[in-house]
DRENPA-571573 format. One record per residue (C-alpha): residue in three letters; residue number from 1; x, y, z; chain. Coordinates in Angstrom, 1 decimal. Each point is the difference from the previous one (the first is absolute). Example, Ala and Ser with C-alpha at 12.3 -4.5 7.8 and 13.67 -1.06 7.14 Angstrom:
aa  i  c1  c2  c3  ch
ALA  1  12.3  -4.5  7.8  A
SER  2  1.4  3.4  -0.7  A
This chain:
aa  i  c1  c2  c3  ch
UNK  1  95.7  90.8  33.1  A
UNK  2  1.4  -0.5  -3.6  A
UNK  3  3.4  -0.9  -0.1  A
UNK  4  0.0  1.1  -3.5  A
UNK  5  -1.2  3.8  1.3  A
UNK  6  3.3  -0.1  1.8  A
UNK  7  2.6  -1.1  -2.9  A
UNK  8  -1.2  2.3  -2.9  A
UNK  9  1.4  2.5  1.9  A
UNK  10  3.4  0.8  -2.2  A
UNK  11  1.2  2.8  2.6  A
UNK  12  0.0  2.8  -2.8  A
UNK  13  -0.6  2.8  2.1  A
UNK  14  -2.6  1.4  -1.9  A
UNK  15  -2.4  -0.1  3.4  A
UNK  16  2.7  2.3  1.9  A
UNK  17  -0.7  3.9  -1.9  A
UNK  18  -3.8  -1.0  0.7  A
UNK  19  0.2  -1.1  3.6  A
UNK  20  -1.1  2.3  2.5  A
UNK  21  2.0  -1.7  3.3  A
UNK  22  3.1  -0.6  -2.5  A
UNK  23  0.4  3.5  -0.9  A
UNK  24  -0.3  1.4  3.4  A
UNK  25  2.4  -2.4  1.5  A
UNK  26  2.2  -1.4  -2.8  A
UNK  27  0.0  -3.0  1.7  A
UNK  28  0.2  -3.6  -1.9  A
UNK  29  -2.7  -1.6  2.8  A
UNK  30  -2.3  3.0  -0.2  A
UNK  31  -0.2  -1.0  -4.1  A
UNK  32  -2.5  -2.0  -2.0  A
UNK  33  3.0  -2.1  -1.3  A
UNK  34  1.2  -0.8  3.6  A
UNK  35  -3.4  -1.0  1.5  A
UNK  36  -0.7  -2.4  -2.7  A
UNK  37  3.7  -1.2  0.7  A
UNK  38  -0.6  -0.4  3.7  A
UNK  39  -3.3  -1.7  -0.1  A
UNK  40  1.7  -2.4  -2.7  A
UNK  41  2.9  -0.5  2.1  A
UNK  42  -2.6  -1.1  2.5  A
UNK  43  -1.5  -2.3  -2.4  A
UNK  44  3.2  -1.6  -0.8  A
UNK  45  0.2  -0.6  3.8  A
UNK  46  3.3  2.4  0.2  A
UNK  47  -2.1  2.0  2.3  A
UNK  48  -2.1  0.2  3.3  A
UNK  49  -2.6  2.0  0.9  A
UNK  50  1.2  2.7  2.6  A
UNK  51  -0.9  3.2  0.9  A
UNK  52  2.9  1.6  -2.0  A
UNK  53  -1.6  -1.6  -3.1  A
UNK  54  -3.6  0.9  0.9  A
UNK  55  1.6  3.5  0.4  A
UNK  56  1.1  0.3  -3.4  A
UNK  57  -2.9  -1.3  -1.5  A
UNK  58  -2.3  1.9  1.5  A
UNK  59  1.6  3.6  -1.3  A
UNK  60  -2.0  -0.9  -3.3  A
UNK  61  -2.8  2.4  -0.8  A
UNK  62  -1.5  -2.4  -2.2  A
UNK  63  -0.2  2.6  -2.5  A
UNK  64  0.6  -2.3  -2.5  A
UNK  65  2.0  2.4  -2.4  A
UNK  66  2.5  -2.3  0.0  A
UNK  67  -2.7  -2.1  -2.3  A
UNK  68  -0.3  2.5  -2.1  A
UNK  69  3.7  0.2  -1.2  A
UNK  70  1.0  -3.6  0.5  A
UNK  71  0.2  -1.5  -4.0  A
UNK  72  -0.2  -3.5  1.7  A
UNK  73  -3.1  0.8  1.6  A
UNK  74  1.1  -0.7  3.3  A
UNK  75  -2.1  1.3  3.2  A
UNK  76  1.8  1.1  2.5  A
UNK  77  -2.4  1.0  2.8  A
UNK  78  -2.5  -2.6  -1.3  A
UNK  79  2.9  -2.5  0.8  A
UNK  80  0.9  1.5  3.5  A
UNK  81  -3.9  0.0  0.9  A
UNK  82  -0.3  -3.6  -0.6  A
UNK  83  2.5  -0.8  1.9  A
UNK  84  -1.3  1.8  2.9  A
UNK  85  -3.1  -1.4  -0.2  A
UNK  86  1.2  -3.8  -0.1  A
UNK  87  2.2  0.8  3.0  A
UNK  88  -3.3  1.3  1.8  A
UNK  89  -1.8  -2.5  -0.7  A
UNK  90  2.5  -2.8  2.1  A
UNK  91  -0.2  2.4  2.6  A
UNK  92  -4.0  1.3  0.0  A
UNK  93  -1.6  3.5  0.5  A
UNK  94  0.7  1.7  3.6  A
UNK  95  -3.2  1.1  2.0  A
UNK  96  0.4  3.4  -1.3  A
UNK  97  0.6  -1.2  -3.2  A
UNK  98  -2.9  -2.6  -0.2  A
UNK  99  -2.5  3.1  1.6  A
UNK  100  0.5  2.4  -2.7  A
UNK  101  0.6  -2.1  -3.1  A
UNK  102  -2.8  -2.9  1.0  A
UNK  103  -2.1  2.0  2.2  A
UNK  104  -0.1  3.1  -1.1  A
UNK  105  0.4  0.8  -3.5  A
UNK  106  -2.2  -2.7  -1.8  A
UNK  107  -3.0  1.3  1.6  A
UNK  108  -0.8  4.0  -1.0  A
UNK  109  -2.5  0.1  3.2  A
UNK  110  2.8  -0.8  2.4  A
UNK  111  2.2  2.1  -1.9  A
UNK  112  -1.9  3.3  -0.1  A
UNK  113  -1.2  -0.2  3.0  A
UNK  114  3.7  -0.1  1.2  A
UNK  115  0.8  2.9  -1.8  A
UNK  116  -2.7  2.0  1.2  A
UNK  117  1.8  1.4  3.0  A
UNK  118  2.5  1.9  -2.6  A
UNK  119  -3.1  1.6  -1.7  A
UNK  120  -1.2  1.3  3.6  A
UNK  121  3.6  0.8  1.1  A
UNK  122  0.1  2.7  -3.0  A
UNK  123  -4.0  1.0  0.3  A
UNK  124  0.4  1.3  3.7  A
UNK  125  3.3  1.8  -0.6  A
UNK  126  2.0  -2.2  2.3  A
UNK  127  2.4  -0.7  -2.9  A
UNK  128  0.5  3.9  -0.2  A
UNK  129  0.8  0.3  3.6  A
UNK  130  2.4  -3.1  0.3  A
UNK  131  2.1  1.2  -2.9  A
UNK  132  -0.3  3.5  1.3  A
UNK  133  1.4  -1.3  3.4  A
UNK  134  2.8  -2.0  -1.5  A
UNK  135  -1.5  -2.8  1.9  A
UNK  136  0.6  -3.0  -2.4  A
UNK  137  3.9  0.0  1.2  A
UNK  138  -1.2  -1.8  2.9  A
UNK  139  -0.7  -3.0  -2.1  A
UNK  140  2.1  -2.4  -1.8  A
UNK  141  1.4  1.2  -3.4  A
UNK  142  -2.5  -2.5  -2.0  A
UNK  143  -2.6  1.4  1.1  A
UNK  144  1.3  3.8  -0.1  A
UNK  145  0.3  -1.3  -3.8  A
UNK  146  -3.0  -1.4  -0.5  A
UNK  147  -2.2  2.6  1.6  A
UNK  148  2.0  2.6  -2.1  A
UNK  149  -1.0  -1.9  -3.2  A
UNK  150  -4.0  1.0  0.7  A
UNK  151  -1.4  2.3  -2.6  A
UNK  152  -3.5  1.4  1.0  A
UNK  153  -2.2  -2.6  -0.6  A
UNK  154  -3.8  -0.6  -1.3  A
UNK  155  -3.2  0.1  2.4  A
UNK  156  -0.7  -3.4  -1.5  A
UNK  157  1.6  -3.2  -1.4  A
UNK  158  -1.1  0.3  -3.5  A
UNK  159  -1.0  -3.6  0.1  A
UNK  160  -2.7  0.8  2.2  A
UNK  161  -1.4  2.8  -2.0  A
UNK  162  0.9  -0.8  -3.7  A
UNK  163  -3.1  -1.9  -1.9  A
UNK  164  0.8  -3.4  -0.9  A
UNK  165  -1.7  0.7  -3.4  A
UNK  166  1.1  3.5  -1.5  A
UNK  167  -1.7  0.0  -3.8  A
UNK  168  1.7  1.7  -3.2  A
UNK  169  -0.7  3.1  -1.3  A
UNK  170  -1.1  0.4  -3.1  A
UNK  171  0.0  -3.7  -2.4  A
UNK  172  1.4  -2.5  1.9  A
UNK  173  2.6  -1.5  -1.5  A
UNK  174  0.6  -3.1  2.4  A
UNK  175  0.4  -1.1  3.9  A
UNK  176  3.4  0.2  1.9  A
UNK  177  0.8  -1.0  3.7  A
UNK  178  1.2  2.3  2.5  A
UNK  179  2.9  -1.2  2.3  A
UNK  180  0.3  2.5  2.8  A
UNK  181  3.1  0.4  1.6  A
UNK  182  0.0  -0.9  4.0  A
UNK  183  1.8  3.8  0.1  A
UNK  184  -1.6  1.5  -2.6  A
UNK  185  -3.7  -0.4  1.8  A
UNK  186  1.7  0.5  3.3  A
UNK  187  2.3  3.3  -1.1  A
UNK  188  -0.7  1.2  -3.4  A
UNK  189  -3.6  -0.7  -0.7  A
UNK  190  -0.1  3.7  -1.9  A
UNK  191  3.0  -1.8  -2.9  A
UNK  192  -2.4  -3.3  0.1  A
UNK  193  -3.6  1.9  -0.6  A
UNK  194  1.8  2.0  -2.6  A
UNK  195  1.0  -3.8  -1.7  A
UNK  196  -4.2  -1.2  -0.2  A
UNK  197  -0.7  3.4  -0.8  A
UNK  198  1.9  -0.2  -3.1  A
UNK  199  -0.5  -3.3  -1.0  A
UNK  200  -3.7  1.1  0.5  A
UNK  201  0.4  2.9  -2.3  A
UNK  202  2.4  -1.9  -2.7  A
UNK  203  -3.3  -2.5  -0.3  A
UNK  204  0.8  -2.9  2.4  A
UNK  205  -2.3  -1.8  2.7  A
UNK  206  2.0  -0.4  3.2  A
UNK  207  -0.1  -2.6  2.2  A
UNK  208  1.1  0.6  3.4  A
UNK  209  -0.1  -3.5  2.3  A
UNK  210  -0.6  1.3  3.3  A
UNK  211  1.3  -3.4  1.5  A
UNK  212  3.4  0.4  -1.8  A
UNK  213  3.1  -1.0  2.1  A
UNK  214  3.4  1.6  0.1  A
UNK  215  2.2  -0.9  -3.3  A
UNK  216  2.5  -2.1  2.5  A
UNK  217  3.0  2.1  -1.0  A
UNK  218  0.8  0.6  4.1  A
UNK  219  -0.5  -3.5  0.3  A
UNK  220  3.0  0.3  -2.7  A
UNK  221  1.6  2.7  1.8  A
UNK  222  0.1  -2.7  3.1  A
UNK  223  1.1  -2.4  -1.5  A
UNK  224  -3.4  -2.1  0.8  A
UNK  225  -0.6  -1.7  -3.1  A
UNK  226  -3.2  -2.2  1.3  A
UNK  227  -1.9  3.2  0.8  A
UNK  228  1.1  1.5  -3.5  A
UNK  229  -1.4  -3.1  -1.8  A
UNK  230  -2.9  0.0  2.4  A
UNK  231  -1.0  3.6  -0.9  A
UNK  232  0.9  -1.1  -3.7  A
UNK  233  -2.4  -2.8  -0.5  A
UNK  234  -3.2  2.4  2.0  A
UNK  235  0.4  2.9  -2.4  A
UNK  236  0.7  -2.1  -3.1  A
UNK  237  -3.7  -2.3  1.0  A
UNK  238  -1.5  3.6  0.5  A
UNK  239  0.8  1.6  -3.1  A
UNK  240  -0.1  -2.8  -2.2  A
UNK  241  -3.9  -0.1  1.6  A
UNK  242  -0.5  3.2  -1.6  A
UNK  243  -0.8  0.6  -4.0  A
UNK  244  2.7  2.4  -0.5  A
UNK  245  2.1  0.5  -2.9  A
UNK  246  3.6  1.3  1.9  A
UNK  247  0.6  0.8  3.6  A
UNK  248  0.8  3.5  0.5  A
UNK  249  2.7  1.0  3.0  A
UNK  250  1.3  3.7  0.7  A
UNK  251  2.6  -1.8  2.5  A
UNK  252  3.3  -0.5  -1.8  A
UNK  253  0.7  -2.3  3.4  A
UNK  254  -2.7  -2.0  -1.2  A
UNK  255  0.1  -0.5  -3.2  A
UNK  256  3.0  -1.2  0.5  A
UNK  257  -1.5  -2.6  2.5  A
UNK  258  -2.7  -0.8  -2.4  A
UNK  259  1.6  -0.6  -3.4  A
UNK  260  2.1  -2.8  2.2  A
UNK  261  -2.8  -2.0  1.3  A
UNK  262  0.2  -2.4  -3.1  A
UNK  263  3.6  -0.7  1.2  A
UNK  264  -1.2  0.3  3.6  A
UNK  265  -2.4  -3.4  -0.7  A
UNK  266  2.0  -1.2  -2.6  A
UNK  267  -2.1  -2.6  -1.8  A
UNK  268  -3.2  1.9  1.2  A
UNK  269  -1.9  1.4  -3.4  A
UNK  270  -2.3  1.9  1.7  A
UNK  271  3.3  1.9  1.7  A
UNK  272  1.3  0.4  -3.3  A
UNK  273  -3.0  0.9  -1.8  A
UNK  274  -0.5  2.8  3.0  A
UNK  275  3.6  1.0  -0.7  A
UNK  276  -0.3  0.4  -3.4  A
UNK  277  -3.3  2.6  0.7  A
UNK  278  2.1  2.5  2.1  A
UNK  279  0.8  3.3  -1.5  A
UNK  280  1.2  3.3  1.7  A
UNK  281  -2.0  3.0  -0.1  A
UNK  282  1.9  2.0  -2.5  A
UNK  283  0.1  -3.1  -2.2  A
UNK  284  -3.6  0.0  -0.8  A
UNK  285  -0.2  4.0  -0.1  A
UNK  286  2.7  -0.2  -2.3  A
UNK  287  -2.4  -2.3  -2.2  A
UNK  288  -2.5  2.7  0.2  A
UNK  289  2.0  2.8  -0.5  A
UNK  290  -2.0  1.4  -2.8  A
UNK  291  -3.4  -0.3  2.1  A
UNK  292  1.9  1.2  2.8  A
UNK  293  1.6  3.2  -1.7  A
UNK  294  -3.5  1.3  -0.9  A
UNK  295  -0.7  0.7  4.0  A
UNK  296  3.6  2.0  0.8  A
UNK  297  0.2  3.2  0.4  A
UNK  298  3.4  2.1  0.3  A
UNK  299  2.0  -0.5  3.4  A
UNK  300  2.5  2.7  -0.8  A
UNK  301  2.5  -1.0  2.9  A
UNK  302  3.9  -2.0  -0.1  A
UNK  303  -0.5  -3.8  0.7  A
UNK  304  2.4  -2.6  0.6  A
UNK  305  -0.6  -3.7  0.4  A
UNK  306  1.7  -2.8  2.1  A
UNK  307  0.1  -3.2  -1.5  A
UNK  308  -1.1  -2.7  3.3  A
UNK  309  2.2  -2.7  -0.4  A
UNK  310  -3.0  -2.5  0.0  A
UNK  311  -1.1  1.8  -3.0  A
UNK  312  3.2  0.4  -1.9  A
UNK  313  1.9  -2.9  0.6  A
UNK  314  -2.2  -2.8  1.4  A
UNK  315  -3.1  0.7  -2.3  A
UNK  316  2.3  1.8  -3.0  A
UNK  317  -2.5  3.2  -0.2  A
UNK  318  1.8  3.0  -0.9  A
UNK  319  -1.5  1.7  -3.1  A
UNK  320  -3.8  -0.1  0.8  A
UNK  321  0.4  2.3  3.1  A
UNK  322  1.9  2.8  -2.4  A
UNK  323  -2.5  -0.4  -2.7  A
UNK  324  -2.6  0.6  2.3  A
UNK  325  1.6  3.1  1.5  A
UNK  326  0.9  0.7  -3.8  A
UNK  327  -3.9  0.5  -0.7  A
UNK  328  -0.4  2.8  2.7  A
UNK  329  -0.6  3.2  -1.9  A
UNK  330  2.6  2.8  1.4  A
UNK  331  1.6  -2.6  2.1  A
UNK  332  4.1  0.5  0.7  A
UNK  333  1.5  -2.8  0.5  A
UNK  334  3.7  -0.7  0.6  A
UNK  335  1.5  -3.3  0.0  A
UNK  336  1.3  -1.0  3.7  A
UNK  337  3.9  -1.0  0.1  A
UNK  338  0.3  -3.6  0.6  A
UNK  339  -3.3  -0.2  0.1  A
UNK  340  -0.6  -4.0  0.5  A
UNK  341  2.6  0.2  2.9  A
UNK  342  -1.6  -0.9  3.5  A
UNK  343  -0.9  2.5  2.3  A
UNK  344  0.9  -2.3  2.9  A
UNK  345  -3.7  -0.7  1.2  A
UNK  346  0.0  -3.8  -1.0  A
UNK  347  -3.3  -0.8  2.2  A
UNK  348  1.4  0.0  3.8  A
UNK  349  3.5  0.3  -0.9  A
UNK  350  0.4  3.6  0.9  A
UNK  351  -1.0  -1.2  3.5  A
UNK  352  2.2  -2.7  0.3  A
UNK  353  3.2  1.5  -1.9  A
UNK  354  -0.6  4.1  0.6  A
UNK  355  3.7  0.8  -0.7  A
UNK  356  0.2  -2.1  -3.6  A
UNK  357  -3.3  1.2  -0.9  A
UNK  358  1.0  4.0  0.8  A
UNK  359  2.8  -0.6  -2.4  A
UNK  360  -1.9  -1.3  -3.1  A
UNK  361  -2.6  2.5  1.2  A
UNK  362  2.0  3.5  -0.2  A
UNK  363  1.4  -1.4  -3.4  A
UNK  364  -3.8  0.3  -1.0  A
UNK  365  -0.6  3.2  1.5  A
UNK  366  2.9  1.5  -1.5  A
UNK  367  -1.1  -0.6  -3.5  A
UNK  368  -3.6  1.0  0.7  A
UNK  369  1.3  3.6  0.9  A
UNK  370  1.9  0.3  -3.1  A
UNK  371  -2.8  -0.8  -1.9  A
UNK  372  -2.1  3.0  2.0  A
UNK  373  -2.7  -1.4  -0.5  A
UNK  374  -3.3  0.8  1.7  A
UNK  375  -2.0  -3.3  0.1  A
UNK  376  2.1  -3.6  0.6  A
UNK  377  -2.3  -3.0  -1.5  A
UNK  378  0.2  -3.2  0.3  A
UNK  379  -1.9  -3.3  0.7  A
UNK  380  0.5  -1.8  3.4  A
UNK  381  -0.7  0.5  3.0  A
UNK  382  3.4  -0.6  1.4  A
UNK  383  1.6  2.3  -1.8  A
UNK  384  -2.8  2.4  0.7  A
UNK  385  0.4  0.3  3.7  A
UNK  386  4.1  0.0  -0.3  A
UNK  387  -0.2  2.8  -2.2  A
UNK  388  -2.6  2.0  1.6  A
UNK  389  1.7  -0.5  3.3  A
UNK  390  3.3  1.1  -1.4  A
UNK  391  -1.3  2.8  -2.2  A
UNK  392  -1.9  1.7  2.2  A
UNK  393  2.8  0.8  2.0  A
UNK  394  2.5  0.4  -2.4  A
UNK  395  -1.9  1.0  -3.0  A
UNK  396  -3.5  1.8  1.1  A
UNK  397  -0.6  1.3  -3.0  A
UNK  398  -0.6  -2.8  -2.2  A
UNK  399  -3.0  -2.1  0.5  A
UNK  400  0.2  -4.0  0.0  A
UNK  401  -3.3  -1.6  -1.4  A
UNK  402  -1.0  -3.3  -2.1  A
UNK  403  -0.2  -0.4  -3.9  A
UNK  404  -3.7  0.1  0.4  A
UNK  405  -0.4  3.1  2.2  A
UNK  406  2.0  2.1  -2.2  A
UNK  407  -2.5  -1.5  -3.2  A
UNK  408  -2.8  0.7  2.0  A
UNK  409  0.9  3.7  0.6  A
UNK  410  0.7  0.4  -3.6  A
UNK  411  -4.0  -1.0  -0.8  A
UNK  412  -0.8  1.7  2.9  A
UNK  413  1.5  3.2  -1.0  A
UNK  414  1.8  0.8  3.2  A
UNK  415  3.3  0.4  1.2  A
């Protein structure tokens, strides 16, 4: 780590108003400023590692909104993620661990065919009758979560039906790659065909590697930085193999991942050449907005959009996904309160911390019914399944979809 990351901290308390743990706790260790100060306490060698200080350092979403506001550009949960990684590796994966981040999720196969079970568990209606039942309580509260979290999935993995070629419409006006999201195959393959479909129509070739590897941003997550370079340096060779003009991803998670890979394999300039090719969906409609504008018909219904904090504060999109929504003839749309504050999803945090993340999550509901609003987009699959989960039992009447869905209806003509 960079000591210098640690000491251009000047404790301004700009970070605390934007802090999603801070505000629900008012607590100086539960802040950006006091992480960075306990992991450069630790640094200075005024501190040990102990389970008190793992504690407090793992409250952090990771949100990175703390980024956003700081004027010395410090990282907070960048910071605290570092940390944890270099304490994991001196102390190695755990079997469970190694299984699922080396094992598991750099090979799709293994991958879908472990998820397979869930797809059968909601086709034969057993999913129905164990809820019906109340029979979940018998398990742990993990996987009471975790099961709870399960939208209706799709008959398929779209990465074993999409083509790996999809040509433009109309003149073609040049080739991108397609990075499909582990998730968004698995879960919300209807958000990702929507994504080639419109870059289809707006006059792109698409490129979808069938052999693509998860972005590494569990690997991240668990603090397993081997596997996250691993997984770096595979899709980086795989892409850059590919004549493609930008790398397309509807994942905000991803992105995220990907735009870091040069940093990742720092002195690599194929990483960095592959970083510098990432775009986010709604970045390259936005481009075409004028092509775009020409296919959408009116969507006369109230929309409000969450801003995913991999898209707003690690990748700095905020504009493109209102312009797009802007273009939709008849379309409604009311600006979400606090809308770049987390909604507590944070990739497996709202299985490991349930209480913190049902705090920063009712925030988020909250200000979604006073918008009342019928559709809730956003861009991540994260905050997707938080917010359907959460919605549907608190808010049934307003519909949680992707960026691209919602485009996709308006050239559809449906709603």
């Amino acid at each position: 780590m960079e000591f210098v990351k640690l000491i251009n901290c000047m404790r301004c308390g700009m970070c605390l108003p934007q802090c999603p743990t801070y505000k629900e706790t008012f607590l100086e260790t539960a802040s950006p400023r006091g992480r960075v100060a306990l992991v450069r306490k630790f640094e200075e060698g005024e501190l040990e590692v102990s389970e008190k200080l793992l504690e407090y350092l793992s409250l952090c979403l990771d949100c990175q909104a703390c980024a956003s506001a700081c004027p010395c550009g410090v990282n907070a949960g960048e910071l605290v993620a570092e940390f944890r990684c270099e304490r994991k590796s001196e102390q190695g994966l755990g079997t469970m661990e190694s299984l699922v981040l080396r094992k598991l999720l750099p090979h799709p196969d293994r991958l879908e065919a472990a998820t397979a079970p869930l797809r059968l568990y909601q086709a034969s209606g057993l999913q129905k009758t164990v809820r019906a039942l109340g029979l979940l309580k018998m398990f742990p509260s993990s996987l009471q979560r975790m099961e709870g979290l399960l939208p209706a999935l799709p008959k398929a993995p779209l990465r074993q039906t999409i083509e790996e070629v999809t040509p433009a419409r109309g003149t073609e006006k040049g080739t991108v790659g397609f990075f499909l999201g582990c998730v968004m195959s698995l879960i919300f393959s209807e958000a990702s065909l929507a994504t080639v479909a419109l870059l289809s129509a707006v006059g792109y070739r698409v490129i979808t590697p069938k052999t693509q590897k998860c972005c590494g941003a569990p690997n991240m997550l668990g603090h397993d930085m081997d596997g996250l370079k691993d997984a770096a340096r595979f899709n980086t060779d795989l892409f850059n193999s590919f004549e493609v003009d930008t790398v397309v991803t509807d994942c905000g998670g991803c992105g995220a991942e990907l735009k870091k890979y040069g940093h990742h394999l720092a002195g690599d300039p194929e990483a960095e050449r592959f970083s510098s090719k990432i775009r986010d969906i709604s970045q390259i409609l936005a481009a075409e907005s004028e092509t775009l504008q020409t296919m959408l018909k009116p969507l006369p219904v109230a929309v409000t959009y969450h801003d995913a904090c991999h898209i707003a504060h690690c990748q700095g999109i905020r504009s493109e996904p209102r312009q797009l929504l802007g273009l939709i003839p008849q379309l409604d749309y009311r600006e979400l309160p606090e809308a770049d504050a987390c909604c507590g999803s944070a990739g497996t945090y709202n299985i490991e911390k349930p209480e913190m993340s049902d705090r920063v999550l009712s925030r988020k509901v909250e200000n979604i019914r006073k918008t009342g609003a019928q559709y809730l987009v956003t861009g991540n699959p994260g905050c997707l399944l938080q917010l359907k989960k959460a919605l549907s039992e608190q808010l049934p009447e307003v519909k949680v979809i992707h960026l691209t869905e919602l485009l996709q209806m308006s050239v559809d003509g449906r709603y």
